[in-house]
Structure formats: structure tokens, C-alpha cells
C-alpha angles and dihedrals in degrees: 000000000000113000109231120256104256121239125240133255088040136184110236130190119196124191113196116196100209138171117269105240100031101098092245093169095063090036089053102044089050094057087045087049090050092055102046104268131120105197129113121221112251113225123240152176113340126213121265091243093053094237100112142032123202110227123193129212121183117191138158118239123209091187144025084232089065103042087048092055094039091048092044091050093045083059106050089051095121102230093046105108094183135347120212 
């Protein structure tokens, strides 16, 4: 089955999967501000064990270039375990 092309501008909703303690929010809004965007991730569930919080960014992309090197950024943050 093909996937169908995406539309830009497109609205985008990340949701980053990150460790509890390792200041993700800031981590994360620096790597949004580097790449153009002024939004702050919104926290949300954590984990029953405590260890995670999931975070969500919503942004709005002009361009593939730019969601791939945002996706890619938003991954690499250290203390992102996945980003969905």
C-alpha cells in the first residue's frame, strides 16, 4: 500500500519519550529554537515507574528538509529515549 505524499505546510505533533531528571524541556526547546521554531514542549504522562515523561511539540513544517532535521535533532537530544 503507497503512503500518501504529505502537504506543506503541514501540522506536525511530536511526542518525545524522555528521562525524568535530565532537564528534557530546556533540552528540548533549545534544539526547537535552533532550528527556527518558538514553541515549548508541553509535558506530558509520566511512566508508572517514574522514570519518563512524555513531552509534546506541535509545530508546523514548510518543507521535508526541515522535518527531517528537526526529527533527526529532537532525537539525538541525550536524554530522548524515542520520539513518536
Amino acid at each position: 500500500q503507497e503512503t500518501p505524499e504529505l502537504q506543506f505546510p503541514v501540522d506536525w505533533n511530536y511526542r518525545a519519550v524522555a528521562e525524568v531528571g535530565q532537564d528534557a524541556p530546556a533540552k528540548l526547546e533549545a534544539v526547537l529554537k535552533a532550528n527556527g521554531f518558538k514553541v515549548e514542549p508541553k509535558s506530558g504522562h509520566t511512566s508508572k515507574n517514574g522514570r519518563y515523561t512524555t513531552y509534546h511539540i506541535a509545530v508546523t513544517f514548510n518543507d521535508r528538509e526541515t522535518m527531517d532535521k528537526l526529527s533527526q535533532d529532537l532525537s539525538a537530544v541525550d536524554c530522548v529515549r524515542f520520539l513518536l
